[in-house]
Backbone of each chain as ProteinMPNN parsed JSONL, in Angstrom:
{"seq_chain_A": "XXXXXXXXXXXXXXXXXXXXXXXXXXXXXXXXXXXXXXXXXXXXXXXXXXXXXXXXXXXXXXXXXXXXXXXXXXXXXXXXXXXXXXXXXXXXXXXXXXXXXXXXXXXXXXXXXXXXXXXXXXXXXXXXXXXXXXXXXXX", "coords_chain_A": {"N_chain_A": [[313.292, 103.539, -21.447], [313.256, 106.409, -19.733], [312.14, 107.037, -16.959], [311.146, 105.972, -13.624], [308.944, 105.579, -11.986], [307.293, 105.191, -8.644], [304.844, 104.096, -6.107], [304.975, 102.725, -3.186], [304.233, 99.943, -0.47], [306.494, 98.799, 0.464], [309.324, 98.606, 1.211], [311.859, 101.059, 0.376], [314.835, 100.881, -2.005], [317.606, 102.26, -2.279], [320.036, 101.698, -3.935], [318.905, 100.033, -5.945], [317.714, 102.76, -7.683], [319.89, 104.253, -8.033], [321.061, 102.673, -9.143], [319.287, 102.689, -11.624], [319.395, 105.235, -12.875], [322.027, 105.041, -13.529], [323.919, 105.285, -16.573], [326.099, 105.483, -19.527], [326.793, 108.348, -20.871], [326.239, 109.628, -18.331], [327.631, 112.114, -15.978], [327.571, 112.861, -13.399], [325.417, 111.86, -10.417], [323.283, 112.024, -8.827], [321.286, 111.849, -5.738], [318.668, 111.783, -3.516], [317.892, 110.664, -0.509], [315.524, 111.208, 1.629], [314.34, 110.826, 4.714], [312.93, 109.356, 7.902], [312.497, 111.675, 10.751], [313.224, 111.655, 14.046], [312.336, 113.42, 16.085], [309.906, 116.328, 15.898], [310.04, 119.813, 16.217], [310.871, 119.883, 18.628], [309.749, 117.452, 20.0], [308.877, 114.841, 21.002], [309.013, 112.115, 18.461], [307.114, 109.16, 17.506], [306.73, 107.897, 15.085], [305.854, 107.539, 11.32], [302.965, 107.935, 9.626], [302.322, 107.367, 6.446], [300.018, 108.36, 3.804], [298.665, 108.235, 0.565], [297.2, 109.492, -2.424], [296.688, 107.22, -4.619], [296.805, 106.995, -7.671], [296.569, 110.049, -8.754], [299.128, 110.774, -7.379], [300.942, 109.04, -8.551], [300.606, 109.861, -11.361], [301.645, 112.887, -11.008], [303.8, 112.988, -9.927], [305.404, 111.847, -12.192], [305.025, 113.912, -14.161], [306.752, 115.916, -12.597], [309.11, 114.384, -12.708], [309.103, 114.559, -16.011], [309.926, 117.108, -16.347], [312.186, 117.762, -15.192], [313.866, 115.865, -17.282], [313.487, 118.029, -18.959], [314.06, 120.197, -18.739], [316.484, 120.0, -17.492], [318.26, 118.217, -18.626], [318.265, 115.576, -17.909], [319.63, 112.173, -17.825], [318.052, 110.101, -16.555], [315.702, 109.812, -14.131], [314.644, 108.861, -11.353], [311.575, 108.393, -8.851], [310.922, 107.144, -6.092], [308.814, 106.596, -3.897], [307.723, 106.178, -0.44], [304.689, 104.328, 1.051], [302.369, 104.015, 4.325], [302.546, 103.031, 7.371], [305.925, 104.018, 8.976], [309.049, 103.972, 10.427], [311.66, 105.46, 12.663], [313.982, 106.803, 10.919], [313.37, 105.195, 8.97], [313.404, 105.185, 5.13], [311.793, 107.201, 3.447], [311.369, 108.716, 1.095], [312.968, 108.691, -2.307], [314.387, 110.232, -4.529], [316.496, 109.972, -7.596], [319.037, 111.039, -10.132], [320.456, 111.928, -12.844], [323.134, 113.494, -14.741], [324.821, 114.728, -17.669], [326.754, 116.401, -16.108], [327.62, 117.627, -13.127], [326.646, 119.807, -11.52], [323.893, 120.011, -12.803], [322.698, 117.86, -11.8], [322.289, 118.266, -9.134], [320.901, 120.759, -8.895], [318.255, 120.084, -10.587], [317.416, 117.369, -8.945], [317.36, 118.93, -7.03], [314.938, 120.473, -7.239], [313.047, 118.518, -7.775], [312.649, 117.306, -5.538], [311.786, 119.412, -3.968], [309.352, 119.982, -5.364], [307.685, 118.094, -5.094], [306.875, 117.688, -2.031], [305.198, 119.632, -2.558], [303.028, 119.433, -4.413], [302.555, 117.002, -4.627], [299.99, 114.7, -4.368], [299.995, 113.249, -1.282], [299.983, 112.56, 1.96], [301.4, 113.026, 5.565], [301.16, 111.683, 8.798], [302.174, 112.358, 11.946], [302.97, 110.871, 14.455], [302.742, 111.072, 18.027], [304.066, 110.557, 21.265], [301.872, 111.385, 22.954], [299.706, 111.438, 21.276], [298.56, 112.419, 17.499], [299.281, 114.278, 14.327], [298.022, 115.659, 11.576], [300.634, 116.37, 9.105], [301.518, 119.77, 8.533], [299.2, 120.545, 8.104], [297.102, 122.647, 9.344], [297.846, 125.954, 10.323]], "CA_chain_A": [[312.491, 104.32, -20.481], [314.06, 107.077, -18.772], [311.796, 107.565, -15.587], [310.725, 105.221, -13.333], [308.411, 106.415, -10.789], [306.404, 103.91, -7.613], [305.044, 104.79, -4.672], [305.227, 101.097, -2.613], [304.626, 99.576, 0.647], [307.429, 98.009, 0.618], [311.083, 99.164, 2.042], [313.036, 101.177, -0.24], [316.143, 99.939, -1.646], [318.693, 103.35, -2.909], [321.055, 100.686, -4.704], [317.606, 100.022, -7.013], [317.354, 103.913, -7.984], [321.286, 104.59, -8.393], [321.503, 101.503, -10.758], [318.092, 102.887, -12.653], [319.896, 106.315, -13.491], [323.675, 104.823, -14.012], [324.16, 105.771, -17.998], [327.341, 106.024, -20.018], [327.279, 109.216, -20.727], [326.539, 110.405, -17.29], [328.754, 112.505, -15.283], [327.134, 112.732, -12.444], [324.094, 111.166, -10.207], [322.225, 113.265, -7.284], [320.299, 111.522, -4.67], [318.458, 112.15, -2.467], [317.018, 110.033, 0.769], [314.38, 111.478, 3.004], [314.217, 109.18, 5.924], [312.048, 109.631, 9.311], [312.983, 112.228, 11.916], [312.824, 111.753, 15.519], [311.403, 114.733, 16.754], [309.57, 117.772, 15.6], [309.655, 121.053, 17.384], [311.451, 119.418, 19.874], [309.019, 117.085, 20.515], [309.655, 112.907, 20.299], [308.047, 111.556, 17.385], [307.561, 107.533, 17.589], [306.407, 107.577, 13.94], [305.106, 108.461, 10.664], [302.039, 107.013, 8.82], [301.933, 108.2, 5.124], [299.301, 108.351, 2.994], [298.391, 108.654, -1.155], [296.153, 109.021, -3.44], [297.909, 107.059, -5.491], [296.997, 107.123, -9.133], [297.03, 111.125, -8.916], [300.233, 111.052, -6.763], [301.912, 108.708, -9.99], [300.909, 111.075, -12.492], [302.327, 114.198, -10.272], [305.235, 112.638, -9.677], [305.295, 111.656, -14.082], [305.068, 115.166, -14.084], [307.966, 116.265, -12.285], [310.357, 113.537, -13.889], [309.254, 114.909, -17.452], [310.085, 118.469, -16.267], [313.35, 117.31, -14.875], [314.199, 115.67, -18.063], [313.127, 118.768, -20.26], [315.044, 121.576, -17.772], [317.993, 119.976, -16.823], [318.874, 117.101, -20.027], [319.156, 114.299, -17.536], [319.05, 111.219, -18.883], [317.342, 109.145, -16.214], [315.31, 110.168, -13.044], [313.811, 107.708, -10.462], [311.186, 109.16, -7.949], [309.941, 106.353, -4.856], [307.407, 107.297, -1.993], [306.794, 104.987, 0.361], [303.61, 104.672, 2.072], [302.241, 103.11, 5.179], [303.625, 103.34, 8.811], [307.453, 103.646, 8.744], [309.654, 104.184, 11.705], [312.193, 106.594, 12.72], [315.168, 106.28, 10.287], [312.852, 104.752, 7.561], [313.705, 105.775, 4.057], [310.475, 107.72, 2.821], [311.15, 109.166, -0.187], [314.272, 108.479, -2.911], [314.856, 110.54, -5.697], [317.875, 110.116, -7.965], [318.746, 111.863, -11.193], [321.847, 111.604, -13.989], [322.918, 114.432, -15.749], [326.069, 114.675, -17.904], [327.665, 117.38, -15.352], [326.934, 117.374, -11.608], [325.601, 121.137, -11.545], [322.337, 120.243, -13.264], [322.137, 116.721, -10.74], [322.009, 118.948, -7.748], [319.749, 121.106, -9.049], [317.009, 119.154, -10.686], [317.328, 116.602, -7.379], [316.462, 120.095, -5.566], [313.869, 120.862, -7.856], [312.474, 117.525, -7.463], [311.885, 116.586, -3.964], [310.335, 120.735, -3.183], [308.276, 120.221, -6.141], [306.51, 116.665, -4.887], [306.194, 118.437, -1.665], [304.247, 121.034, -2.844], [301.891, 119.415, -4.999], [301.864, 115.6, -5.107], [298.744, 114.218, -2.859], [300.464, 112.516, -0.27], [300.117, 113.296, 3.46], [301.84, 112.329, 6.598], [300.63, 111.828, 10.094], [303.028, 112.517, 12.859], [302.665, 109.834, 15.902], [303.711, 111.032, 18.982], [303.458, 109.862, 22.52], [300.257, 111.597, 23.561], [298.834, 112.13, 20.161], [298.587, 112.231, 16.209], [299.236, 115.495, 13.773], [298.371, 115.73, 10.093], [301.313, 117.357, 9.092], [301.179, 120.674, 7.216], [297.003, 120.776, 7.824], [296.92, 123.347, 9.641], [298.607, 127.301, 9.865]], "C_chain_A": [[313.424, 105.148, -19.606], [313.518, 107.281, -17.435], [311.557, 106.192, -15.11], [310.024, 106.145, -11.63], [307.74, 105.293, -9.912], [306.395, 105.102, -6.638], [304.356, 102.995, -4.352], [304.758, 100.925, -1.023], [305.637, 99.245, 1.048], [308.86, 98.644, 0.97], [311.404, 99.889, 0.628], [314.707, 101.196, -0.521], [317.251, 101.64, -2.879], [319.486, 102.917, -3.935], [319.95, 101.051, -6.085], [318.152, 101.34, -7.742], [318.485, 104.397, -8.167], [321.603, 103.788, -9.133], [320.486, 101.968, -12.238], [318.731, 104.398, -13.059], [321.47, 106.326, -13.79], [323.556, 105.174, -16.131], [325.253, 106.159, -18.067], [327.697, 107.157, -20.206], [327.04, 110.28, -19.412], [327.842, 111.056, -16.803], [328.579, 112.797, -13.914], [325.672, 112.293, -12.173], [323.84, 111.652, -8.976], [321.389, 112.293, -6.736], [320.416, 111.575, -3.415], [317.421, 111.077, -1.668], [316.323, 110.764, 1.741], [313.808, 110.209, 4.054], [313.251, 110.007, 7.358], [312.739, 109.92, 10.642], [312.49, 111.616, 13.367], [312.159, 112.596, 16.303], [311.198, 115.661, 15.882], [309.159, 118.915, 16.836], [309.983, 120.682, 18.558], [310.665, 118.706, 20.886], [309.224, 115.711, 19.849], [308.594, 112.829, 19.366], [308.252, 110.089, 17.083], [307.481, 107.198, 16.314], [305.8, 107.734, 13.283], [303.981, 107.255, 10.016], [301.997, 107.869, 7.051], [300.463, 107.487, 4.191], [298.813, 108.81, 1.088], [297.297, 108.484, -1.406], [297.095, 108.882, -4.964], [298.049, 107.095, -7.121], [297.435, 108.408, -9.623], [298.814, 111.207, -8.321], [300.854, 110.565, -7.625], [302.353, 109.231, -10.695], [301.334, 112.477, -12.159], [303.797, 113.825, -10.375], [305.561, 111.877, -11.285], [306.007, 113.206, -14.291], [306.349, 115.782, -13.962], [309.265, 115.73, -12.912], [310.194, 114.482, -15.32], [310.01, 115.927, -16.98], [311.459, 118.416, -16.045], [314.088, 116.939, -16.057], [314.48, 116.988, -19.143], [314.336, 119.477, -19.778], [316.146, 120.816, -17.901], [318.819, 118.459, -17.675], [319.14, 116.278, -18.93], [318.617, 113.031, -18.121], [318.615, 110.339, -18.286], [316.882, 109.875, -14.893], [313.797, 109.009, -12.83], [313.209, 108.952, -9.36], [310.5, 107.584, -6.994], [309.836, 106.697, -4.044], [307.445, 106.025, -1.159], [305.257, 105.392, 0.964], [303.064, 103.476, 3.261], [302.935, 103.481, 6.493], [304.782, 102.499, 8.796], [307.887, 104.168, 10.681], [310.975, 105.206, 11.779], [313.385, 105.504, 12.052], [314.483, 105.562, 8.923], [312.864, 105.612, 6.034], [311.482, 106.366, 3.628], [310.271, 108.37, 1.306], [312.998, 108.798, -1.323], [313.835, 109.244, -4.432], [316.003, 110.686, -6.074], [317.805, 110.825, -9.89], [320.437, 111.774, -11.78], [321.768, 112.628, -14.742], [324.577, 114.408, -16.435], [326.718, 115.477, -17.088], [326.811, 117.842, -14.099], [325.822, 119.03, -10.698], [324.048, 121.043, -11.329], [321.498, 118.794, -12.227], [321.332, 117.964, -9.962], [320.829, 119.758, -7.963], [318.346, 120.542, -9.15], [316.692, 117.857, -9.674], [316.521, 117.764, -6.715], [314.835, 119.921, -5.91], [312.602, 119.588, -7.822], [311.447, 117.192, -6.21], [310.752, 118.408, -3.732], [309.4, 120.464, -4.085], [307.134, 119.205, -5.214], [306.252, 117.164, -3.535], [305.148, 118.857, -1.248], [302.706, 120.648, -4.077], [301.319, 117.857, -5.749], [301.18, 114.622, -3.298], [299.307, 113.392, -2.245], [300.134, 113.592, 0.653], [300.796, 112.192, 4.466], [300.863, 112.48, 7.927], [301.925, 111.612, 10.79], [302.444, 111.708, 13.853], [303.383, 110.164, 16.991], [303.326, 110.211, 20.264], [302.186, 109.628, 23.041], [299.441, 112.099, 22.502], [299.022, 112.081, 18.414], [298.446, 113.908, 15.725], [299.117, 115.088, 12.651], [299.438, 116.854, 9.644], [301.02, 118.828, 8.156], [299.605, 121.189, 7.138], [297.068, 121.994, 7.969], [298.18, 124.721, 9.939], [299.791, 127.161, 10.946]], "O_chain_A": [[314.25, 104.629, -18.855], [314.33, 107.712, -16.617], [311.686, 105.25, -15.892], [310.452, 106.873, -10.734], [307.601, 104.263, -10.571], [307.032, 106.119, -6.366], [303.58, 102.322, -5.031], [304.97, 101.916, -0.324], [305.789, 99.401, 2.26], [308.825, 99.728, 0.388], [311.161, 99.177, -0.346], [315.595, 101.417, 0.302], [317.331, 101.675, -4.107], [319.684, 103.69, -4.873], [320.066, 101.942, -6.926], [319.109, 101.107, -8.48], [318.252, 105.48, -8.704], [322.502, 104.056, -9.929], [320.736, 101.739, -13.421], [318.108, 104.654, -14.09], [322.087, 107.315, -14.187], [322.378, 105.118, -16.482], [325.751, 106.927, -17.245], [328.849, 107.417, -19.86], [327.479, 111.429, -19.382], [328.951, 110.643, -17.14], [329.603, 112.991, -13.259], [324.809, 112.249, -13.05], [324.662, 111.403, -8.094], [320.605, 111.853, -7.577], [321.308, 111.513, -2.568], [316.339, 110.732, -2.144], [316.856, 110.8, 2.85], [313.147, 109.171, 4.02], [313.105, 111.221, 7.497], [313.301, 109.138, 11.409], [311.358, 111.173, 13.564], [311.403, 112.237, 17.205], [312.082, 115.954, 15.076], [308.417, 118.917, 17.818], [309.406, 121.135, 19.546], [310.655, 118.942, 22.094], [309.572, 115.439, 18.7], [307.493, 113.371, 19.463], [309.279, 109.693, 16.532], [308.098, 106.166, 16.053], [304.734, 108.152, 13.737], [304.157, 106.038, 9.961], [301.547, 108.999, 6.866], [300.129, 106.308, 4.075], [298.754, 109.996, 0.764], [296.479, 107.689, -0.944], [297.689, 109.582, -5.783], [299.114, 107.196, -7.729], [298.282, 108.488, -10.512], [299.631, 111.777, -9.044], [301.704, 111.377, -7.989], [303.528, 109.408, -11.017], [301.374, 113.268, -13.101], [304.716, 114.454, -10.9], [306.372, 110.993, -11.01], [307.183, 113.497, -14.509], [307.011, 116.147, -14.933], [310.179, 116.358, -13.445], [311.187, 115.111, -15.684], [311.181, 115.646, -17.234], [312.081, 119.138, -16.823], [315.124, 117.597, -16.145], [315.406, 117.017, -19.954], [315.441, 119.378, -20.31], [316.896, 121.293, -18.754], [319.802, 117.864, -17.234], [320.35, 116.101, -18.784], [317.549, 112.841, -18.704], [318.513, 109.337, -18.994], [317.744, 110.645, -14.467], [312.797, 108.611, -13.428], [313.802, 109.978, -9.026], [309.498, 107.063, -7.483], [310.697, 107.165, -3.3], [307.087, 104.923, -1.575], [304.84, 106.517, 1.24], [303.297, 102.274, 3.128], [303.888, 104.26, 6.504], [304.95, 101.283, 8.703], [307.231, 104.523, 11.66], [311.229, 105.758, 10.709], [313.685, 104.331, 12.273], [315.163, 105.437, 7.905], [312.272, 106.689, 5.966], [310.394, 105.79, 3.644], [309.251, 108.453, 0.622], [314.062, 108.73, -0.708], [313.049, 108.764, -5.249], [316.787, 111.332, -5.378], [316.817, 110.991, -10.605], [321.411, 111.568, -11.056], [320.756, 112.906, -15.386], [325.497, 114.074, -15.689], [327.885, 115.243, -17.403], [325.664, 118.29, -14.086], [324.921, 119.181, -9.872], [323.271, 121.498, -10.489], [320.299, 118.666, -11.979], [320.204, 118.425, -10.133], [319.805, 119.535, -7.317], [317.499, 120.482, -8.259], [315.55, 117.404, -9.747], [315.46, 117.697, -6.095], [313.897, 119.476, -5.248], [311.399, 119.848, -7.846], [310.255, 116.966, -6.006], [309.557, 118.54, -3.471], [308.29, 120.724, -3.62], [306.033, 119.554, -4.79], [305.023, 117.224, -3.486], [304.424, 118.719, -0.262], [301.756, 121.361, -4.401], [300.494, 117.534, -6.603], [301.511, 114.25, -2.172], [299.101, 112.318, -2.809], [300.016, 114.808, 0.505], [300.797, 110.968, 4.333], [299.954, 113.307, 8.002], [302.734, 110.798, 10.344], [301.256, 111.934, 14.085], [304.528, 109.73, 17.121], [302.437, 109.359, 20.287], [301.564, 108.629, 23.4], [298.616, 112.999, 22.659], [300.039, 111.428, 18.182], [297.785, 114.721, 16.372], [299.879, 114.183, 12.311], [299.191, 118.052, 9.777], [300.308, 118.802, 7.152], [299.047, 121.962, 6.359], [297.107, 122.687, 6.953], [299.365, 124.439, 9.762], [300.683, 128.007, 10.997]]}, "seq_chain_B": "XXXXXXXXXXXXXXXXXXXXXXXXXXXXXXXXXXXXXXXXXXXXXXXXXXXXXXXXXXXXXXXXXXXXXXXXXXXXXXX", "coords_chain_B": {"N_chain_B": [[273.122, 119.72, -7.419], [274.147, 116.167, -8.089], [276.878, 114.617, -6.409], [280.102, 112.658, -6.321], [282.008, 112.435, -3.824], [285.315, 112.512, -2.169], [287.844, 111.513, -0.094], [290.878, 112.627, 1.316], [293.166, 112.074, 3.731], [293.306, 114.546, 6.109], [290.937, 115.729, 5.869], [289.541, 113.47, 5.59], [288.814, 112.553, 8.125], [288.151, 114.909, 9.049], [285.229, 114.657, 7.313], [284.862, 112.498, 8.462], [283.959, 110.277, 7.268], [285.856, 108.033, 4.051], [284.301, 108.022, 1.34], [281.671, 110.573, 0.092], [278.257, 111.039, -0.811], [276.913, 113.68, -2.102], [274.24, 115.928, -2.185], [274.424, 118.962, -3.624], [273.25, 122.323, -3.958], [275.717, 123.953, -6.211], [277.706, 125.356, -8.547], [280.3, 125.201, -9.397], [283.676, 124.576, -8.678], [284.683, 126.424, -6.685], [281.99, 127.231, -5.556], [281.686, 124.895, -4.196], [283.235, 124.335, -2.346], [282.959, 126.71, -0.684], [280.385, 125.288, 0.496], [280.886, 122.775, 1.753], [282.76, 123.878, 3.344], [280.462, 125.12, 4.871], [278.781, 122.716, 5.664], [280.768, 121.732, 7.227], [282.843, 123.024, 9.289], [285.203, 122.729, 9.947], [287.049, 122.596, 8.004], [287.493, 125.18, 7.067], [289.408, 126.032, 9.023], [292.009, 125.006, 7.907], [295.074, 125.002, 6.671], [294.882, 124.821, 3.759], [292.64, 124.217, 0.671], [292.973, 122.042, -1.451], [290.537, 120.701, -4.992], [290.408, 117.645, -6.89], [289.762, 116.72, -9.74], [289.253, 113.595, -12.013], [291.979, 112.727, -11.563], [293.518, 115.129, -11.619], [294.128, 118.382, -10.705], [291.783, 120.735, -10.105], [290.545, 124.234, -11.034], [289.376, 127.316, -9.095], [287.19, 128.098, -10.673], [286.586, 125.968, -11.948], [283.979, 124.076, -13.793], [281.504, 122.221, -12.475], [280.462, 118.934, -13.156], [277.376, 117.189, -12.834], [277.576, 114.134, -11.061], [280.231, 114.139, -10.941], [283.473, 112.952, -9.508], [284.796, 114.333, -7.198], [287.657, 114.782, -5.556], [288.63, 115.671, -2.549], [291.488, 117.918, -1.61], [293.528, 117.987, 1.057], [296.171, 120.505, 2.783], [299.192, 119.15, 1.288], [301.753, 116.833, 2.32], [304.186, 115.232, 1.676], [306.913, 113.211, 1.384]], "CA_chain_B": [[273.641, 118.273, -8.578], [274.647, 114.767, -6.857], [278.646, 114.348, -6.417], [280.891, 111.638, -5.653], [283.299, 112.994, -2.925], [286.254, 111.425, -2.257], [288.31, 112.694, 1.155], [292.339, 111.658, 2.131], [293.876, 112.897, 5.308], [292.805, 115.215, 7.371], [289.809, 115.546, 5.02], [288.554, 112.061, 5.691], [288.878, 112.981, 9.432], [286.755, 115.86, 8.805], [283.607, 114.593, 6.926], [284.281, 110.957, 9.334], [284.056, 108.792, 5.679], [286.543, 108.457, 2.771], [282.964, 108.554, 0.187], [280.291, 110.839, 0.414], [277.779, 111.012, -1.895], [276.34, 115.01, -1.639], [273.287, 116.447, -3.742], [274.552, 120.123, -3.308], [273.373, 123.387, -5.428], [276.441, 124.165, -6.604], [277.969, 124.91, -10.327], [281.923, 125.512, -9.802], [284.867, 124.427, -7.334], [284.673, 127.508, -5.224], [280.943, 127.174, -4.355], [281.639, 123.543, -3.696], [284.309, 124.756, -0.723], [282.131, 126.936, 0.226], [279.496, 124.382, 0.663], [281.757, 122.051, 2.107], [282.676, 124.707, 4.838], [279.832, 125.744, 5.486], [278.835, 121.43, 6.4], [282.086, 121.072, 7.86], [283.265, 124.252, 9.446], [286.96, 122.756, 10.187], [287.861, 122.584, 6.373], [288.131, 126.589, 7.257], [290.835, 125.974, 10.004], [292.821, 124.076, 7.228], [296.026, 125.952, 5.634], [294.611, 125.399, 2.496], [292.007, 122.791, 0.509], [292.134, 121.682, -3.283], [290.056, 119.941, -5.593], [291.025, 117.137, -7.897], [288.704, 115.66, -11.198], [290.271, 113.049, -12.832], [293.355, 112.91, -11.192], [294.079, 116.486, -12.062], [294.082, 119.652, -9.759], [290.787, 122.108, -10.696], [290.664, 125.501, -10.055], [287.852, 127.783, -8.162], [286.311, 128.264, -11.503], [286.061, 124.742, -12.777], [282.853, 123.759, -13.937], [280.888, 121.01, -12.305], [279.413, 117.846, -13.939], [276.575, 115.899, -11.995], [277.937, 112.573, -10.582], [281.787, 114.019, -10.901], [284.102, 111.991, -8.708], [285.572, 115.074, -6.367], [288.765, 114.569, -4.304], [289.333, 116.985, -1.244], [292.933, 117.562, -0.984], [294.106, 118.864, 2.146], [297.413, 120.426, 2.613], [300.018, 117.734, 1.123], [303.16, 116.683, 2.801], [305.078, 114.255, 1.265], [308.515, 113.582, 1.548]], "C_chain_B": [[274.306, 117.147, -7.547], [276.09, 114.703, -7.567], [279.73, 113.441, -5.425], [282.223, 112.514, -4.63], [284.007, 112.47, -2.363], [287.316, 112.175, -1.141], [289.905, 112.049, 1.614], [292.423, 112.518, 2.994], [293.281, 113.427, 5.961], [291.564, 115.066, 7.075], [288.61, 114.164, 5.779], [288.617, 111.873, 7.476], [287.793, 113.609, 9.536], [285.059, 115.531, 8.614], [283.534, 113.328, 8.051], [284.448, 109.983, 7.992], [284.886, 109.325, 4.818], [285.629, 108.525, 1.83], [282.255, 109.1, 1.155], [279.723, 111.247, -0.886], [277.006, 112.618, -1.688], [275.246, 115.404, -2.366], [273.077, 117.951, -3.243], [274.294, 121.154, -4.465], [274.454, 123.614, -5.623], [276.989, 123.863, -8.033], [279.555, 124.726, -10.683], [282.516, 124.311, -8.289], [284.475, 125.06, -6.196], [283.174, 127.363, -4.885], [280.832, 125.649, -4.002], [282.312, 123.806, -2.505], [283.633, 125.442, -0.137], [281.009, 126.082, 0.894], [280.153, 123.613, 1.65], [282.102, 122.687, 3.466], [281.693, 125.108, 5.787], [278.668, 124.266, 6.582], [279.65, 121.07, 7.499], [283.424, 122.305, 8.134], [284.777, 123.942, 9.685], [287.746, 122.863, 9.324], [288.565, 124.601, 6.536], [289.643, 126.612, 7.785], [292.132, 125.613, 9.123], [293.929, 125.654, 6.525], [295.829, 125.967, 4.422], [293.72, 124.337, 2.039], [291.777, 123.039, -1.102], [291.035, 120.974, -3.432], [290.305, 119.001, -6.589], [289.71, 116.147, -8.99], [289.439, 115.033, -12.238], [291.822, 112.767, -13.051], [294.157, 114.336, -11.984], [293.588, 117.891, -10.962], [293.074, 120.704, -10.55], [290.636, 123.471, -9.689], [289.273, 125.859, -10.125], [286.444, 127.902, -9.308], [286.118, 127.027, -12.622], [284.9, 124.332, -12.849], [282.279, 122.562, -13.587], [280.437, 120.309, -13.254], [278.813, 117.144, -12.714], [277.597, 114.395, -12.067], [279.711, 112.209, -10.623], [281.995, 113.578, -9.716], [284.972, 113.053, -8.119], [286.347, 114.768, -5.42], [289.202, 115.457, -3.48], [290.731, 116.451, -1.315], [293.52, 118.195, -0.064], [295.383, 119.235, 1.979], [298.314, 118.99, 2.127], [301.457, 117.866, 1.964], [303.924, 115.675, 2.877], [306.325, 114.215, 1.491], [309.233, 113.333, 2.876]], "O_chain_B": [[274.84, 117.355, -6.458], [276.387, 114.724, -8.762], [280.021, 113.549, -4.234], [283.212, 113.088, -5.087], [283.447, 111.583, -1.719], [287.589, 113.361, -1.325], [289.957, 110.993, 2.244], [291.835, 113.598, 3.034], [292.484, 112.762, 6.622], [290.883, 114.355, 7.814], [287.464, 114.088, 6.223], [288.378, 110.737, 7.887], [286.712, 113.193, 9.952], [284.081, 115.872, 9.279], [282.442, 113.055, 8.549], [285.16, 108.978, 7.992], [284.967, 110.532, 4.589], [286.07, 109.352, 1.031], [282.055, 108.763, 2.322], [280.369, 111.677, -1.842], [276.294, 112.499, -0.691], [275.417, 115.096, -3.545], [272.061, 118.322, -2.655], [274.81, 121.078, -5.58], [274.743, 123.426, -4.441], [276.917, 122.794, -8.64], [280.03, 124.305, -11.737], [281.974, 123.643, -7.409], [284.08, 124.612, -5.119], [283.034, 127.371, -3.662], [279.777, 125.264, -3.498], [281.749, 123.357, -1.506], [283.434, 125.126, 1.036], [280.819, 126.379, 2.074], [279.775, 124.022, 2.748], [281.806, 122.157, 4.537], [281.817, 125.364, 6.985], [278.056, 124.473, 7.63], [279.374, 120.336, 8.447], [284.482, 122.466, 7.524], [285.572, 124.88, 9.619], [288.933, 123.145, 9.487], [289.659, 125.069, 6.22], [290.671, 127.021, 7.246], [293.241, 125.9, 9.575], [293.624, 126.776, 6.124], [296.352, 126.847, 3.739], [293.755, 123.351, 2.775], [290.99, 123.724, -1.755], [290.426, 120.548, -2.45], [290.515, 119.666, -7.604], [289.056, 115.131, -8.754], [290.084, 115.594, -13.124], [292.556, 112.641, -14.031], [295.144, 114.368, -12.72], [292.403, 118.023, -10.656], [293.486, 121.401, -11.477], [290.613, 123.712, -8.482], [288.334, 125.321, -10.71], [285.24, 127.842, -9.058], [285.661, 127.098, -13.763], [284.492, 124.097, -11.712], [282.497, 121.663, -14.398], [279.983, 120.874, -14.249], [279.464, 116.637, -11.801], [278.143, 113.862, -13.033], [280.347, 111.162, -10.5], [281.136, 113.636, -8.837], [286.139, 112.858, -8.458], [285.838, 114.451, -4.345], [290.248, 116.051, -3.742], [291.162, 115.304, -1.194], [294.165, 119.166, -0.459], [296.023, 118.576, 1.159], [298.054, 117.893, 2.62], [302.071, 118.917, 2.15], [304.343, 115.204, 3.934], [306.896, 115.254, 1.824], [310.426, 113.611, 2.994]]}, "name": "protein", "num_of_chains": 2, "seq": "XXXXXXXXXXXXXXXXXXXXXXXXXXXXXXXXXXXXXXXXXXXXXXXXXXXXXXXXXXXXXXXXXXXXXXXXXXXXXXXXXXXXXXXXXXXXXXXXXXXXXXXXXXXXXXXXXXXXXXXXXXXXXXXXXXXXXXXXXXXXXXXXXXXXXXXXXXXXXXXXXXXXXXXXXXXXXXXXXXXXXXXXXXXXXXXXXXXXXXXXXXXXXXXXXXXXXXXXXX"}
């Protein structure tokens, strides 16, 4: 199996997802951690709540791995979401990716995280002091 | 036609429930949003609003079935 995709309650662990794309003939391995800012717009943020719809959000994020595989020959790519209320500094998203030559990592890592993004059903809520934002809702 | 509607995020803010069950004229996507807006005038305000059947993204000219299982998807922001 070359992909392995989750979206979890549960903590994510980076180690996991850099051991799931190690391969001999790699030459390089791209990841990437998205973790939970402190402020937006210069405004404190105590914390995020995420949300899925998770069977579509699986097969989106399926999706992207294949595409990753096809484009850029790597020979293993991990994608984990978390969901649930995390805290500032909480890992939220981990994608990692193996390609024989570190070029096509970096890339298909890029290509990765903007894709899911842009079109796998997750949402966040922003928690601040005096209030809640769905992020991205609105213009 | 009667349609299972199914609402995350902001969405399920919007209508108040994650199900609603609707029995709206409508034959496509796009006069379902319109419909939908015209119930729930804040879906307008929104930067943007899909539809998903079958865990798959339909566009404005997808064809309804009675008793399909419709998912509002509000802007996403994962990551």
């Amino acid at each position: 199996m070359r992909i392995d995709i989750k979206i979890s309650k549960d903590v994510l662990d980076p180690k996991i997802c850099s051991d799931f794309v190690s391969h001999p003939s790699t030459g390089g391995i791209a990841l990437f951690i998205g973790t939970v800012r402190n402020s937006t717009n210069n405004k404190k943020v105590l914390r995020l709540e995420f949300e899925a719809y998770e069977s579509m959000a699986v097969s989106e994020m399926k999706k992207i791995a294949k595409a990753v595989v096809e484009k850029w020959d790597a020979q293993r790519v991990v994608i984990h979401h978390r969901v649930g209320v995390l805290d500032i500094e909480e890992i939220a998203v981990i994608i990692a990716v193996s390609t024989p030559h570190r070029k096509a990592a970096f890339e298909a890592c890029e290509f990765a995280i903007d894709t899911l993004k842009q079109v796998v059903p997750i949402w966040k809520k922003e928690i601040f002091e005096d209030g809640e934002v769905w992020v991205a809702a609105h213009p | 036609m009667k349609l299972n509607l199914v609402a995350f995020g902001i969405a399920k803010d919007i209508i108040g429930e994650k199900n609603l069950v609707v029995d709206y004229d409508v034959m496509s996507i796009a006069q379902l949003k319109e419909q939908l807006c015209k119930d729930f005038p804040e879906f307008e305000a929104l930067n943007s609003i899909s539809f998903a059947i079958n865990e798959e993204y339909r566009l404005d000219d997808f064809a309804l079935t009675a008793n399909d299982e419709v998912v509002i998807i509000p802007p996403v922001a994962g990551g």
